[in-house]
C-alpha positions in Angstrom: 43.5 61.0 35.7 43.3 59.1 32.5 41.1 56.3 32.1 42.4 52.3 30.7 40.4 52.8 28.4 41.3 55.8 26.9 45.3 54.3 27.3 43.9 51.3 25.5 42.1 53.4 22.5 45.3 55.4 22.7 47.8 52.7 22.2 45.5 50.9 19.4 45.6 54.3 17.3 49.7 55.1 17.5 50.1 51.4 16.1 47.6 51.9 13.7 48.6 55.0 12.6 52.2 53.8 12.1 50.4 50.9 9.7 48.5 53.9 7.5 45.3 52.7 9.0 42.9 54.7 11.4 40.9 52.5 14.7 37.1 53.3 13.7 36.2 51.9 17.3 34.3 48.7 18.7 30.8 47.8 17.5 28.2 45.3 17.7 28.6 42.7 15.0 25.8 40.2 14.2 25.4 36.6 12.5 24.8 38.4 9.0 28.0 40.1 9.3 28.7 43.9 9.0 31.4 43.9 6.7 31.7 40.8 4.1 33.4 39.0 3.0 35.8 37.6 5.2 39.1 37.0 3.5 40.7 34.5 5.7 39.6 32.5 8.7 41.4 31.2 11.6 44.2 33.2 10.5 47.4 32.8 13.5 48.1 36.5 12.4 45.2 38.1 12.9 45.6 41.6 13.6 44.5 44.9 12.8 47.9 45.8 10.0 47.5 42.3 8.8 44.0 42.2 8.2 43.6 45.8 6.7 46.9 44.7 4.4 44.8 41.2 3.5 41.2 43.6 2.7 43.3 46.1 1.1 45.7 43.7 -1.1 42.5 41.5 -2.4 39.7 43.5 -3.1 40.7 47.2 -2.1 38.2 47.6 0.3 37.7 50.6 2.4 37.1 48.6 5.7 38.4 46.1 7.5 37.6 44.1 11.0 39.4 42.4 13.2 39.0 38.5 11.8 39.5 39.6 8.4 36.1 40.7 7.5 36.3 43.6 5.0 34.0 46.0 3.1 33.6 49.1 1.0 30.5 49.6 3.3 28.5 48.5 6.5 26.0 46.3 5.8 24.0 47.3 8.4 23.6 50.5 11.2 26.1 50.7 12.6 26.1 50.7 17.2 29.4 51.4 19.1 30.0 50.0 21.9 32.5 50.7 24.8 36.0 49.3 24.3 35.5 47.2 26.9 33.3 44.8 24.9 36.3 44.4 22.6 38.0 42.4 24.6 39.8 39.4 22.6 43.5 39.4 22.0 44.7 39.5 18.4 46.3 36.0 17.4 48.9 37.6 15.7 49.5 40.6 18.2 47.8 39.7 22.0 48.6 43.6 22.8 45.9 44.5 21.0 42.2 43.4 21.4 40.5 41.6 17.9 36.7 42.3 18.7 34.8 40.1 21.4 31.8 38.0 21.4 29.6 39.4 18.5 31.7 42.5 18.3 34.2 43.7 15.8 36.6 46.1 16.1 36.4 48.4 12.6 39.2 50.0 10.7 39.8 52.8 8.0 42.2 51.3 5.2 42.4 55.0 3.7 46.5 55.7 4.8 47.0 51.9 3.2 45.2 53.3 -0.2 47.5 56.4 0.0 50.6 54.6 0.7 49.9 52.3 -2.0 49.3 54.7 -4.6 52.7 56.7 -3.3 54.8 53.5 -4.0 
């Protein structure tokens, strides 16, 4: 039997991978931030494509979190966490989950890079 949350991480990585980027997984963010800076705040279309687009677009950064935080690196170790601890609907897609409290959920912006450099 499969588990919800391997349907969940399942679902989250065809989308993504239809966007060229590739779901990292849900970790443990803290008040410091693990991936600066944040492009835009309060954002009503927060969601994974959108906010790798936005990281990608103005800066070309490697990594992007839900929330718009982006980065060529982690600022700090990194600790995964279970997908349940992810657990916040995307503004601008509520069938996904956008990180939870102190959690981010971490993307590869790699397939945007490639795509871009295609066009």
């Amino acid at each position: 039997m499969v588990s919800t949350t391997s349907l969940v991480v399942l679902a989250i990585a065809m989308q993504c991978a239809a966007a060229g980027i590739v779901y990292l997984g849900c970790y443990v963010d803290i008040g410091d931030r693990i991936l600066l800076p944040w492009i835009e705040r309060d954002d009503p279309l927060n969601s994974p494509e959108h906010c790798s687009k936005k990281c990608y677009d103005q800066g070309g950064y490697r990594y992007s979190g839900t929330q718009c935080f982006c980065g060529d690196a982690f600022r700090f170790n990194l600790e995964k966490r279970p997908e349940s601890e992810c657990n916040f609907p995307c503004r601008g897609d509520s069938r996904i989950m956008c990180g939870g409290i102190w959690r981010i959920s971490v993307y590869s912006n790699w397939g945007i890079a490639l795509a871009s450099s295609l066009n």
